[in-house]
C-alpha positions as CSV (number, residue, x, y, z in Angstrom):
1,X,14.4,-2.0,7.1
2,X,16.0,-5.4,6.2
3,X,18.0,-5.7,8.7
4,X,15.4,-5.0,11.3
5,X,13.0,-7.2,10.2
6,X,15.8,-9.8,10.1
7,X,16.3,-9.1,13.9
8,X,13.0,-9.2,14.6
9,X,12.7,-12.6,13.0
10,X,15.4,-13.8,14.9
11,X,14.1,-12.8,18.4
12,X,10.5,-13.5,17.7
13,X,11.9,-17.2,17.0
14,X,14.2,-17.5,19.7
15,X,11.1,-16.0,22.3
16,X,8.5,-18.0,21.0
17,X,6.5,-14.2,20.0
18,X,4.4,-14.8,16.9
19,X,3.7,-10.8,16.3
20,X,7.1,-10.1,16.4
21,X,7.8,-12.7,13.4
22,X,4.9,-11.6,11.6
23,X,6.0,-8.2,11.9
24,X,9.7,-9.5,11.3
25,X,8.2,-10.9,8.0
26,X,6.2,-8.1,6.8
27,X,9.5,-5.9,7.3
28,X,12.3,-7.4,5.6
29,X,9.9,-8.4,2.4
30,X,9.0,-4.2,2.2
31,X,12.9,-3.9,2.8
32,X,13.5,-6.3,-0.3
33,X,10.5,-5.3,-2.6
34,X,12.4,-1.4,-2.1
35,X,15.4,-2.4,-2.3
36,X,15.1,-4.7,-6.1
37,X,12.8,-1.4,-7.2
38,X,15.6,0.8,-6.2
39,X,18.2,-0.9,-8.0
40,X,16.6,-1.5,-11.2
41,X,15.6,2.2,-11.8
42,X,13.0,3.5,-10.2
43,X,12.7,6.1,-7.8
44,X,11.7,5.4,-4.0
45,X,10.4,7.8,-2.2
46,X,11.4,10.5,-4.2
47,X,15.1,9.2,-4.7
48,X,17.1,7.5,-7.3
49,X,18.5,5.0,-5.2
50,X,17.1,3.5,-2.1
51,X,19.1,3.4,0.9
């Protein structure tokens, strides 16, 4: 989910598309804000670790 949003940054930059960085945006900070709860302990989505 980072990495996606991370490309969708990137080519809503380089295209001028605003919803695609806004999107882009709202992506990669749900990517991080699973990925620090995964790795200090608690369970995503059901799992242990989030991946």
């Amino acid at each position: 989910m980072i990495i996606l949003g991370v490309i969708l940054l990137v080519v809503g930059f380089v295209t001028g598309i605003a919803i695609l960085w806004t999107i882009g945006i709202i992506l990669a900070a749900i990517g991080l804000i699973l990925w620090v709860l995964g790795a200090v302990g608690h369970a995503v989505g059901g799992r242990r670790h989030y991946w």
